[in-house]
C-alpha positions in Angstrom: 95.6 -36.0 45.5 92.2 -37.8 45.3 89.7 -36.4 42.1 86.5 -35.5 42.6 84.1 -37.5 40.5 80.2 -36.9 40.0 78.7 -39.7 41.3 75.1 -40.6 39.0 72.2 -43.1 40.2 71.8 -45.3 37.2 68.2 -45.0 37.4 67.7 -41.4 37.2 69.3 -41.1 33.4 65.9 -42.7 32.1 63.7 -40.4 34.1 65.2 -37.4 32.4 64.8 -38.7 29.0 61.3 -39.2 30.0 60.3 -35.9 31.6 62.3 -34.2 28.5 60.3 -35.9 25.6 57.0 -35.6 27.2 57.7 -31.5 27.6 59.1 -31.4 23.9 55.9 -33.6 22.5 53.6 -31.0 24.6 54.7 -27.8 22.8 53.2 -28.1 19.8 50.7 -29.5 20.5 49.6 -26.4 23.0 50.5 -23.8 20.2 48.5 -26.0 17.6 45.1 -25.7 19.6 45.6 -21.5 20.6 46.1 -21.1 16.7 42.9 -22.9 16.3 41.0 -21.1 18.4 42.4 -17.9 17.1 40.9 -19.1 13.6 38.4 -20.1 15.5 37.6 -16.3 16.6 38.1 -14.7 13.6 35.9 -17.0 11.6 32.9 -16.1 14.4 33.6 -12.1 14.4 33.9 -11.9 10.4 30.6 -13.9 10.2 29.0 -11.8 13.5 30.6 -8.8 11.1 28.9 -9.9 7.8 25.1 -10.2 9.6 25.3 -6.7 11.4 26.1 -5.2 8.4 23.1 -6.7 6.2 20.8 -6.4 9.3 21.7 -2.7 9.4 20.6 -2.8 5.2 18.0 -4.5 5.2 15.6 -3.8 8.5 15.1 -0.5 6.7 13.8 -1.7 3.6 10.8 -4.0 5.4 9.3 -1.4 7.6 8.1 0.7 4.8 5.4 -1.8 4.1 4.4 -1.7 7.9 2.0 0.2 9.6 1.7 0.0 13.6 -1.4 -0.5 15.1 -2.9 -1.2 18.7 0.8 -3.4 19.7 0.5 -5.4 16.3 2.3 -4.8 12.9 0.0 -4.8 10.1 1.4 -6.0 6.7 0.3 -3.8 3.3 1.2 -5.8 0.3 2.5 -3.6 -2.5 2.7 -0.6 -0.7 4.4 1.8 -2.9 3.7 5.4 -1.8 3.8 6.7 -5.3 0.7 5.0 -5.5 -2.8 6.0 -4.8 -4.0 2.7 -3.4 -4.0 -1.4 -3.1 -4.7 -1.7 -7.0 -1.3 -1.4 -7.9 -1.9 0.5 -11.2 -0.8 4.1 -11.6 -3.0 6.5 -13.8 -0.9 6.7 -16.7 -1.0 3.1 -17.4 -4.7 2.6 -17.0 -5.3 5.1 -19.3 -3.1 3.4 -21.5 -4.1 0.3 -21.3 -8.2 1.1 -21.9 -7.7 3.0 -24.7 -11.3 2.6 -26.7 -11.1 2.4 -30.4 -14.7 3.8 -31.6 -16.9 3.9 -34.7 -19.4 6.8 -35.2 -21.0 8.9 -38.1 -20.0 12.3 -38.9 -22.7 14.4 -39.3 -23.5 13.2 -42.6 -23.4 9.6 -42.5 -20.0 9.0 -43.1 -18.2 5.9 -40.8 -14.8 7.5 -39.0 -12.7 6.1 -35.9 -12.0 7.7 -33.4 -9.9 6.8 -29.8 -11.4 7.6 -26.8 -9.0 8.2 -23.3 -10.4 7.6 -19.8 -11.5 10.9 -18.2 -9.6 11.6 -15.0 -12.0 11.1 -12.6 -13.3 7.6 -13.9 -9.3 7.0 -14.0 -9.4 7.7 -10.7 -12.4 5.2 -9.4 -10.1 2.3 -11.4 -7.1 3.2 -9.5 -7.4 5.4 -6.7 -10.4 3.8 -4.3 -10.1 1.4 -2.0 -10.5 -1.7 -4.2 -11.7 -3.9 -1.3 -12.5 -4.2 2.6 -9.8 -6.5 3.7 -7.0 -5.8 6.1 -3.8 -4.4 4.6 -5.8 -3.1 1.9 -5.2 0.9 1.4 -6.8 3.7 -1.0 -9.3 6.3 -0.8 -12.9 6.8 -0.4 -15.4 9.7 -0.3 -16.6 10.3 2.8 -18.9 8.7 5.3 -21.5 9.6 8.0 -20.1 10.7 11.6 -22.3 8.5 14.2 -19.9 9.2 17.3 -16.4 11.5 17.9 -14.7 9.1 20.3 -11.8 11.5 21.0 -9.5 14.1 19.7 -8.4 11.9 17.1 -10.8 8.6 16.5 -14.3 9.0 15.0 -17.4 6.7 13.7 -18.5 6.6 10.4 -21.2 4.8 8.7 -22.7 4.9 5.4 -19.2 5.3 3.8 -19.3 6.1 0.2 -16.4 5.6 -2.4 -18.4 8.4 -4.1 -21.6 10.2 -4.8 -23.5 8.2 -6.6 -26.1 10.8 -6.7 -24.2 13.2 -8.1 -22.7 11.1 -10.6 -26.0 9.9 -12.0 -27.2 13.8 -12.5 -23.9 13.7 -14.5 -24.7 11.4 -16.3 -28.2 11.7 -17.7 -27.1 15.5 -18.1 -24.5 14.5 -20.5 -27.0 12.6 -22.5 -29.5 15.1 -22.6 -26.9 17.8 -23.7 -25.3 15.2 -26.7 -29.3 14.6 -28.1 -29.8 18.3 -27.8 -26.6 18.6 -30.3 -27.8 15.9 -32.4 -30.9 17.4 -32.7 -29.4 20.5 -33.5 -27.6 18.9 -36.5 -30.3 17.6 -38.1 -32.9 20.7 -38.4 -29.6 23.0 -39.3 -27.7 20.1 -41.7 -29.6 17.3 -42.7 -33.0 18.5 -42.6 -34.5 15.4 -41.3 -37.6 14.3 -42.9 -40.4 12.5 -41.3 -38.1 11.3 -38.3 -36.0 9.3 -40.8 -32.7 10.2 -39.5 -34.0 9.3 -35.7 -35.3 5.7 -36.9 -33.1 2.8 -35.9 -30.3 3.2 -38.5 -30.6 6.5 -39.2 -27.7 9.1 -38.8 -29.1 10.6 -35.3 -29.6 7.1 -34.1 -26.6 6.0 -34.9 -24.7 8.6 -33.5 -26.4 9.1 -30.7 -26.1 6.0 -29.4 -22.6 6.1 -29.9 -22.2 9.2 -28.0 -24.1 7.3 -25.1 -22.2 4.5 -25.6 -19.2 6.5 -24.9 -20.2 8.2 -22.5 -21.3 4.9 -20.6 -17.8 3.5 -20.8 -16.4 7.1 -19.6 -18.3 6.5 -16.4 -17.8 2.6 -16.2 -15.2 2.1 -13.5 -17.7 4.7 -11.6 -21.0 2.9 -11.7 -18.7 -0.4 -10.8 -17.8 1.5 -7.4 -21.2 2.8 -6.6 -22.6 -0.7 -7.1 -19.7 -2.1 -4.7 -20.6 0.5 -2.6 -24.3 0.0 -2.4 -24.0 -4.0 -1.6 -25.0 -5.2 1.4 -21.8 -5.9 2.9 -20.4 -3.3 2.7 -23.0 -0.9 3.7 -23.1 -3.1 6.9 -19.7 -1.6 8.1 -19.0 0.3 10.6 -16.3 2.3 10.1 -13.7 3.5 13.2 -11.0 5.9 11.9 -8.1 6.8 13.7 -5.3 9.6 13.2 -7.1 13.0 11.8 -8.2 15.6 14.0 -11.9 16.0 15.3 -11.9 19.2 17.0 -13.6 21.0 13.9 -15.8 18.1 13.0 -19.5 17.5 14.6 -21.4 14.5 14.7 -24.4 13.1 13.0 -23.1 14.6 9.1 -21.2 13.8 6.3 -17.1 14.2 6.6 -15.7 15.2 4.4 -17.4 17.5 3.1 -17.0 20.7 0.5 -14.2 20.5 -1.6 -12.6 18.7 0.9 -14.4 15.4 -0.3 -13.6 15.9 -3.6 -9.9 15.0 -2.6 -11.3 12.2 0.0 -9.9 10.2 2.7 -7.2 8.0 1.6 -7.2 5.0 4.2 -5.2 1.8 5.3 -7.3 -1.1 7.0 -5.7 -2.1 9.8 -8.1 -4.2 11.7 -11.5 -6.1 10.7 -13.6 -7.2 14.1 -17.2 -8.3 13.1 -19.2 -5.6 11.1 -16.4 -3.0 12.6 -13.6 -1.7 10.3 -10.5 0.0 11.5 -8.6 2.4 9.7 -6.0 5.0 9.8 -4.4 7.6 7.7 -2.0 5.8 4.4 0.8 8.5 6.2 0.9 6.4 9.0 2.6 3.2 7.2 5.9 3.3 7.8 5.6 6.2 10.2 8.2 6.3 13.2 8.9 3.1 13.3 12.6 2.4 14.4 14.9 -1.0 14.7 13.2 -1.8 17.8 9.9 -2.3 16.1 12.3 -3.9 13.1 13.1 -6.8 15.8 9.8 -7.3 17.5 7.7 -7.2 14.2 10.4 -10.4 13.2 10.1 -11.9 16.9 6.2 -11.8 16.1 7.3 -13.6 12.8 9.3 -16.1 14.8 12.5 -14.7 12.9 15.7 -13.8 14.9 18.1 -11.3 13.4 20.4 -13.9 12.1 17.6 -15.8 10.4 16.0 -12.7 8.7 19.8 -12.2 7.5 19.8 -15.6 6.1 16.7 -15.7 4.6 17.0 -12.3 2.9 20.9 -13.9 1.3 19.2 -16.9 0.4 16.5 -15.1 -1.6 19.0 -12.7 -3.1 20.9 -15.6 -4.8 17.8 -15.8 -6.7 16.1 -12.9 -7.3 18.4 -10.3 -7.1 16.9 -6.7 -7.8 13.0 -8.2 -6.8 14.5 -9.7 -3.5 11.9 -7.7 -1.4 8.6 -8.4 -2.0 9.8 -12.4 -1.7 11.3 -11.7 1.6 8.0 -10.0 2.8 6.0 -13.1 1.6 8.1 -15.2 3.9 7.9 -13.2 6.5 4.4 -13.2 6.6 4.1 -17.1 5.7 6.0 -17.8 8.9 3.8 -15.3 11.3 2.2 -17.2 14.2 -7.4 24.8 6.1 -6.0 26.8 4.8 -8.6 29.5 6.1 -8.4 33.2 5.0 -7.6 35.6 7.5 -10.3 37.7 6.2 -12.4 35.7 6.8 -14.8 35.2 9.4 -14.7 31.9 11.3 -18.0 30.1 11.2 -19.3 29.0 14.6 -20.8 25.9 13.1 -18.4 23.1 12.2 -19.2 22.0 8.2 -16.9 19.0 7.7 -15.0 20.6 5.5 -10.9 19.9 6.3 -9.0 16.4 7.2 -6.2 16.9 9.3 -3.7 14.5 10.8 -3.7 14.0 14.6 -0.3 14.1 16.0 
């Protein structure tokens, strides 16, 4: 009986060994580069994670101190909305802080001390008024002189005032008259002045007299500063466009506000500057409505993409921590390319006397 044997080509032994150890050298090296780019992935969709989540933080907190106007984004430094304007001081602390210690006679001679406190409405002209015409600039003035009502919500005004100056003068010179009446009034009743002594230069009247006007000069200080600002040529030159409060009970060629309503005024953001033309709207409007859309054009505007604002805002937090913000918004902008009663009857004639946001 013949056996069966396998007959083998000697050559074909090495070409196995071959093809084996090139598909056993290959494995790894395939498995190596999917766990790679697996890392890879995960690295990219943690980071991608970490940027959408400080984007979603953070776009919030910089569009408070925007207001929109005419396509653009106007920047208002230090906008704090529980403050009255661009000053950055808040009542409390001005009062504080000017606190005048005084010298005067009582009504017999003697030297006492007292403290004086700024009166409200001085306190108000320090903090409260527009401190300059400048864009991004925001706080309050008095009322100004309608010259054209454009449309349902955008007016003219010129010869704005940041208050009456008129009025405050009266004020003024009636609180001096009043205070020499009542020093008068002490002499004849206690000191029963004598050939004018006590009104010579030295004298108990004198001397107390011109510290009551002395006081009442530095009551009204911060005052007379904003009716001289007011009464420069510059800034009578302006006219002034304002945007965003009704006009459909206002008439032309008067004062606005007026009444009582003046005595609260028109607190205003500047929002554009073109020649002797200001534009303002309504403080309200900063901040108002404005969504992440407007978050990502106002950076594009900047020449920040979202990832770069991220960056920037973690780079500055490293460093500032809590007062992050207001270093972030200094970047950004360094890298920028009637209540009526019922009862009452209406009057036919418009008097100036409400301010009412448009919608």
């Amino acid at each position: 009986m013949h056996q069966l044997s396998e007959t083998r080509s000697p050559g074909l032994r090495p070409l196995f060994c071959v093809l084996f150890c090139l598909l056993f050298s290959a494995l790894p090296i395939t498995a190596q580069a999917d766990a790679t780019d697996t890392t890879d992935s995960a690295a990219d969709k943690q980071e991608q994670a970490r940027i959408d989540r400080l984007w979603g933080l953070e776009w919030r907190r910089i569009l408070p101190f925007y207001v929109k106007h005419d396509g653009r984004y106007i920047y208002v430094p230090n906008y704090d909305k529980r403050l009255p304007s661009s000053t950055g001081l808040t009542p409390e602390a001005y009062q504080k802080d000017t606190v005048l210690e005084q010298k005067y006679p009582d009504k017999n001679g003697k030297e006492l001390t007292r403290k004086l406190v700024k009166p409200a409405t001085d306190t108000h002209a320090a903090v409260a008024l527009l401190p300059d015409v400048a864009v991004g600039n925001y706080g309050y003035i008095h009322s100004g002189h309608i010259t054209k009502i454009l449309d349902d919500k955008t007016l003219e005004l010129k010869s704005v005032w940041l208050l009456d100056d008129d009025a405050m003068q009266d004020q003024i010179q009636k609180l001096k008259d009043d205070a020499r009446e009542t020093m008068q009034k002490e002499i004849e009743s206690a000191l029963q002045d004598r050939d004018g002594v006590n009104w010579r230069e030295g004298g108990i009247a004198w001397r107390k007299l011109t510290a009551e006007n002395e006081a009442i000069d530095w009551a009204f200080a911060d005052r007379s500063k904003a009716a001289q600002r007011q009464s420069g040529r510059l800034f009578a030159s302006y006219t002034w466009r304002v945007i965003g409060f009704k006009t459909d009970k206002l008439t032309s060629d008067a004062r606005w506000p007026a009444g009582k309503a003046a005595e609260a005024g028109l607190q205003l953001v500047i929002v554009d500057i073109t020649g002797s033309t200001v534009t303002a709207v309504p403080v309200a409007s900063i901040g108002k409505e404005l969504t992440v859309l407007d978050a990502m054009d106002l950076l594009e505007d900047r020449g920040l993409t979202r990832q770069q604002f991220v960056e920037l805002v973690t780079e500055i937090k490293r460093e500032a921590r809590a007062d992050y913000l207001p270093q972030v918004l200094a970047k950004i902008e360094g890298m920028k390319p009637n209540n009526a009663n019922p009862a009452d009857k209406p009057d036919p004639t418009p008097t100036n006397d409400a301010i009412e946001l448009a919608e």
